[in-house]
N, C-alpha and C positions, 0 to 999 in steps of 0.2 A: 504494500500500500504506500504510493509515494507521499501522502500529508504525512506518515507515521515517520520512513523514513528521515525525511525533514525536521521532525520532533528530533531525532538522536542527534542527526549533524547539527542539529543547534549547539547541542551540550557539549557536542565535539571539537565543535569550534573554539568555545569558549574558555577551553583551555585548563578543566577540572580534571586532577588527576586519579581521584578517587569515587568516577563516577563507578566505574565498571564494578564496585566492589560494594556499593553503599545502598544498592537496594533489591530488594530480593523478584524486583521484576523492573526491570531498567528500560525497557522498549516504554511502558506504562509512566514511567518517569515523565523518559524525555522530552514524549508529547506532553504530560504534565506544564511542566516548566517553557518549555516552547507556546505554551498556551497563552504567557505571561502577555506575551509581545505588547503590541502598545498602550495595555492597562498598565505597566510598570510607569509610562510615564503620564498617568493620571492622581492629579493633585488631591480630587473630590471623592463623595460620595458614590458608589456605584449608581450606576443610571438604568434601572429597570428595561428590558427590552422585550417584545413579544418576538416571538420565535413561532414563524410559516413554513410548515412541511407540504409540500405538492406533488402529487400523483409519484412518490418515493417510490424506488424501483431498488433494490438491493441486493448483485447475486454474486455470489464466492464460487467462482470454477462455475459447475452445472448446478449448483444449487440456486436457487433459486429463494432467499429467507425473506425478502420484504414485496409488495408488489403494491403499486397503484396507494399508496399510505396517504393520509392526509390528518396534518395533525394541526391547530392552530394555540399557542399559546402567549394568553395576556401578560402584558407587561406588567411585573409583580406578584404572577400568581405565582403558586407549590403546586406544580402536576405532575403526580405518582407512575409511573410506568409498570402496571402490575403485571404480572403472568409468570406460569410455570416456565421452569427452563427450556431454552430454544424454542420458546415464542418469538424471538425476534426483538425483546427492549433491549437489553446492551446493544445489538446492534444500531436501532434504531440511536439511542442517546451517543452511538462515537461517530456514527452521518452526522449529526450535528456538531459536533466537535470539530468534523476534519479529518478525524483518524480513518475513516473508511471511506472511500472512493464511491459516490454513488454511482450505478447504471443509467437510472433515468431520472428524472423530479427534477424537482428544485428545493431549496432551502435558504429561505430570508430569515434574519435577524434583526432588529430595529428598521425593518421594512429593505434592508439591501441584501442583494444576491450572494448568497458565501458558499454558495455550492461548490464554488474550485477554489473557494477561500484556502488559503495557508490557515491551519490553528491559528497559528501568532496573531494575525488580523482578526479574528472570528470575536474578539474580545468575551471571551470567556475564559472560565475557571472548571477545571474538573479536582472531585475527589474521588479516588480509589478505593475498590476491596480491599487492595493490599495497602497497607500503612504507609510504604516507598519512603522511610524516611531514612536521611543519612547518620549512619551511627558516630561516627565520630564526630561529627556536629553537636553543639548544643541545643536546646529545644530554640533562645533565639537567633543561631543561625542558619538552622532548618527553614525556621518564618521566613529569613530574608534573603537566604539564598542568590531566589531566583530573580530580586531585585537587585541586589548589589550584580548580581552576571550581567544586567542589562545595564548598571550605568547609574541605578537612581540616586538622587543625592541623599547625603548620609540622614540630614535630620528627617526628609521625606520616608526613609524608610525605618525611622525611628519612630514615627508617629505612627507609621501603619501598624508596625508590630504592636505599640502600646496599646491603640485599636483594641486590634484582634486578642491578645492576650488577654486585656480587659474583658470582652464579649464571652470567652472561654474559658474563664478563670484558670490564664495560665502563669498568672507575674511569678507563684512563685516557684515555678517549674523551668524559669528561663536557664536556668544556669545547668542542667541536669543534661545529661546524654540519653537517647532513647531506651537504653538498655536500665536504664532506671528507672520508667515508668511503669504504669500498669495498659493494660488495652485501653480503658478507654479514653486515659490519659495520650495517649500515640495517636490515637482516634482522634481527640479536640488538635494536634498538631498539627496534624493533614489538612485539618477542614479550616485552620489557622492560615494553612499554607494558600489557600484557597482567597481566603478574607482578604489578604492585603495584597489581593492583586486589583481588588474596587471594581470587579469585573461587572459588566452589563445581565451575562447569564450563567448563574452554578449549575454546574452539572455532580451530581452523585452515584455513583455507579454499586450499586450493593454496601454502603460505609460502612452498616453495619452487625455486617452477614460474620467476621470473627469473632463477634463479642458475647459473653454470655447473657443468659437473659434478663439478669438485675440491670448492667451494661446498657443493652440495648434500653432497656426502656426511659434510662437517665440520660443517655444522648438524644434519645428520641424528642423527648421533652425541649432538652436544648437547642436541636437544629430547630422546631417548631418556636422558640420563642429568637432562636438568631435571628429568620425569616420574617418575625414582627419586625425588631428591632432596626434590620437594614433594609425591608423593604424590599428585598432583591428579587428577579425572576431566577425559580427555583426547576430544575430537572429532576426527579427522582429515580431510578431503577431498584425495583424487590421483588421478590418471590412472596415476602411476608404480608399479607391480607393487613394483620395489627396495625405494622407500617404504612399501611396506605392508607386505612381508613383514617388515623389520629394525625397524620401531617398534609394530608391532598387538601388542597382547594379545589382542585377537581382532578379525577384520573382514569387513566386511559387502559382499560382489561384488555389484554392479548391476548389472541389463540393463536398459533402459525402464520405469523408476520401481520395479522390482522386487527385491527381494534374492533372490540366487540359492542363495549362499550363505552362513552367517553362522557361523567358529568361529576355531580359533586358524590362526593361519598353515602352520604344520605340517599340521594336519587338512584344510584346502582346500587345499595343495595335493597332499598323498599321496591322497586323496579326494575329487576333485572331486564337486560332484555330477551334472554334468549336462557334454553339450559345451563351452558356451559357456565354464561357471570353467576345465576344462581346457585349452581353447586361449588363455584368458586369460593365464594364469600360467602361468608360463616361461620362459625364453631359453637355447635356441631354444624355439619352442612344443611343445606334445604330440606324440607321433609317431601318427598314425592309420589305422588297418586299417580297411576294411570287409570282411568277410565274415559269417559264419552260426555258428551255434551247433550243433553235430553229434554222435550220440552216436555214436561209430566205434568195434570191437572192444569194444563193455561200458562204455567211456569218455567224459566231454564232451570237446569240442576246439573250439579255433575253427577256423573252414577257411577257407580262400580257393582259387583255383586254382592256387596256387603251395605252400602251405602248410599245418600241418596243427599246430596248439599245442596240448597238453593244458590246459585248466584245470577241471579236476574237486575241484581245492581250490579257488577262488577263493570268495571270502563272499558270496555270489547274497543280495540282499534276499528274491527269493523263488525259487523254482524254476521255471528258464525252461523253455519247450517246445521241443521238438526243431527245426529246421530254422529256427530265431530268426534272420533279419537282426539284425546289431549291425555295432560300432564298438570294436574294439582300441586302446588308449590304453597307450603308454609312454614314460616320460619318457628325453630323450635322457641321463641318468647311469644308466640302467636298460637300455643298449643297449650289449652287451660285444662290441669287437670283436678278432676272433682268442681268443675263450675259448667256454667249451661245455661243459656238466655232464649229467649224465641226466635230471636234472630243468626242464632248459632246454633249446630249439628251437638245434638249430647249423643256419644256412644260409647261402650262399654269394653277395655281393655284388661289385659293382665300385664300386670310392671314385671319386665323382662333382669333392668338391671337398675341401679342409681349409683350414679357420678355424686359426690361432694365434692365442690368446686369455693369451698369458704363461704362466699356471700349467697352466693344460691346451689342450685342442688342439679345434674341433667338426670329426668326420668325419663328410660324407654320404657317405649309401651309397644306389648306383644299385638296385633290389631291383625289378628286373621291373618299369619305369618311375614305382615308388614310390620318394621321397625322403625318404631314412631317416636322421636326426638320432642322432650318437652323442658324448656328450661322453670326451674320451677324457685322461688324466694318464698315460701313462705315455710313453715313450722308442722304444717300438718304430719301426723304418724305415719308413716307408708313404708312397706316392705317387698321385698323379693317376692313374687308371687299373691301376693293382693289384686284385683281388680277393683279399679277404678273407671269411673268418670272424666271423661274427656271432651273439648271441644276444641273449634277452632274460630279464631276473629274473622268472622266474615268479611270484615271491611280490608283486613291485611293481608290476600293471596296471591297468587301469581297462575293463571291459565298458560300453559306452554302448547304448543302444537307437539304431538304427538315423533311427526316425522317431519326432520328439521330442526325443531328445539326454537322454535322462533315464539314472542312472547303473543297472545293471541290479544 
């Protein structure tokens, strides 16, 4: 990839002896640091910028991982790039970058063309899975590295580190080498490295896929209050659901280089639109019916051979036909067990298994050899082999088409 190679001859040029040996994935660096370009010699506050993907075309050898993409994001949002592995978001967020060559599309930033931009111009910042930090460095010549390589004058790059340090509660880590921190200490480093370059667009690439999960959740916290703080437009990439619902302002669910769905987190997940975001997101996943769509006594309902649900309010995109195969979707806080109103299905289960989860409890329910997901908070006695009472919130389902998985 010639933008990638251009990331190393930057660092090559510049004459650092100990690049080869100072991080444990150096192609990732270089572009890193080659990123810096002419944010290093920006005096101000980063300057928000929306970032335009068009009809993205993306293919390695015959592979074929992105096609036809269209992605638009506002200046100053946090848009999550979610999907399982080899969906296509890392790839997706290093077209942006620079580091991959697109096929076809385009790609604007602050409304100009960067499609064959150099990184260096692209005025962004990436952080990495991997920490790339140099060890024999101190934590503040890590920060400043890649500013002194360019040139920028001393107290310029005094104030940024002070910045960033401050923002991360790093002042009093400055003097320390990496080998004396902890993960998620190396972690605030990176994403340090990142801050004082005052860049237009963060890019995040999995940051914080090594950490464990007390870790994770206290960085999490922090990139989401950075994000107030500087205002920036934000990139995410994850695997992790948690991660994207708690930091998106809006985010984009992959399946095989496709976005499935793309809105606030709220919205995809009271909304899926299709199978796949539905049993994406959750824990536990979706609960799912298969039966028919039926008009019975003047009424729709969905039916199965056990059951018989009204949904004659539900907001049908369009108006289905009578005897429609579909797919019932209820989220297990949308499954009341031992409760039942007129407007909600009461039926009668055997409790398979119970989760204690501390604040609340997950009860499955055995339901005619369907396993039926109910999160439950309250106190009531209930055991292994009990039946109970079940329902489900009418106002909160999701109709799927049967073949397709499209949202009805």
């Amino acid at each position: 990839m010639a933008n990638l190679v251009n990331g190393a001859n930057a660092l090559t040029n510049a004459g650092v002896n100990d690049v080869a040996n100072a991080m444990p994935n150096a192609a990732a660096d270089a572009a890193d640091v080659a990123n810096l370009g002419n944010a290093a010699d920006a005096a101000g506050l980063s300057n928000p910028a929306n970032v335009s993907v068009r009809n993205l075309k993306i293919q390695l050898g015959a592979n074929t991982v992105i096609e036809n993409l269209d992605l638009d994001v506002r200046a100053g949002e946090f848009v999550v790039l979610l999907g399982p592995s080899g969906c296509g978001k890392s790839t997706l967020l290093h077209s942006i970058a620079g580091l991959i060559d697109v096929t076809d599309g385009s790609i604007e930033i602050a409304g100009e063309d960067m499609t064959w931009a150099d990184p260096k111009d692209r005025r962004i910042a990436l952080v990495f899975q991997s920490y790339a930090l140099y060890p024999t460095m101190s934590v503040e010549r890590n920060l400043s590295f890649a500013l002194r390589i360019n040139g920028t004058p001393k107290a310029e790059i005094e104030r940024r580190v002070a910045r960033a340090s401050e923002m991360l509660q790093l002042g009093p880590l400055l003097k320390r080498k990496p080998a004396q921190l902890s993960g998620g200490q190396r972690q605030r480093v990176a994403i340090g490295r990142a801050i004082v370059r005052e860049a237009d667009v963060f890019l995040f690439d999995e940051p914080l896929s090594n950490l464990d999960a007390k870790l994770r959740t206290e960085l999490r916290r922090e990139l989401k209050q950075l994000h107030q703080r500087l205002g920036a437009t934000m990139i995410y990439v994850t695997h992790d659901q948690v991660e994207a619902m708690t930091l998106a302002t809006r985010m984009a669910v992959m399946r095989g280089g496709v976005i499935q769905q793309f809105g606030t987190p709220a919205e995809v997940y009271a909304r899926p639109n299709n199978l796949f975001v539905a049993t994406f997101l959750g824990s536990p996943a979706m609960n799912l019916l298969k039966g028919t769509l039926e008009v019975r006594d003047g009424t729709l309902h969905f039916c199965t051979a056990h059951l018989r649900f009204d949904v004659s309010s539900y907001p049908f995109k369009s108006l289905p036909t009578d005897r429609l195969p579909c797919v019932l979707g209820v989220r297990a806080e949308d499954v009341h067990v031992g409760t039942g109103t007129s407007t909600t299905m009461n039926e009668r289960a055997n409790i398979s298994l119970i989760e204690p989860m501390g604040n609340h409890r997950v009860i499955w329910l055995d339901y005619h050899g369907e396993q039926i997901a109910s999160i439950d908070q309250t106190k009531t006695p209930l055991a292994i082999g009990d039946a109970a009472a079940f329902s489900f919130d009418g106002a909160h389902i999701s109709l799927f088409e049967e073949e397709g998985g499209a949202r009805l």
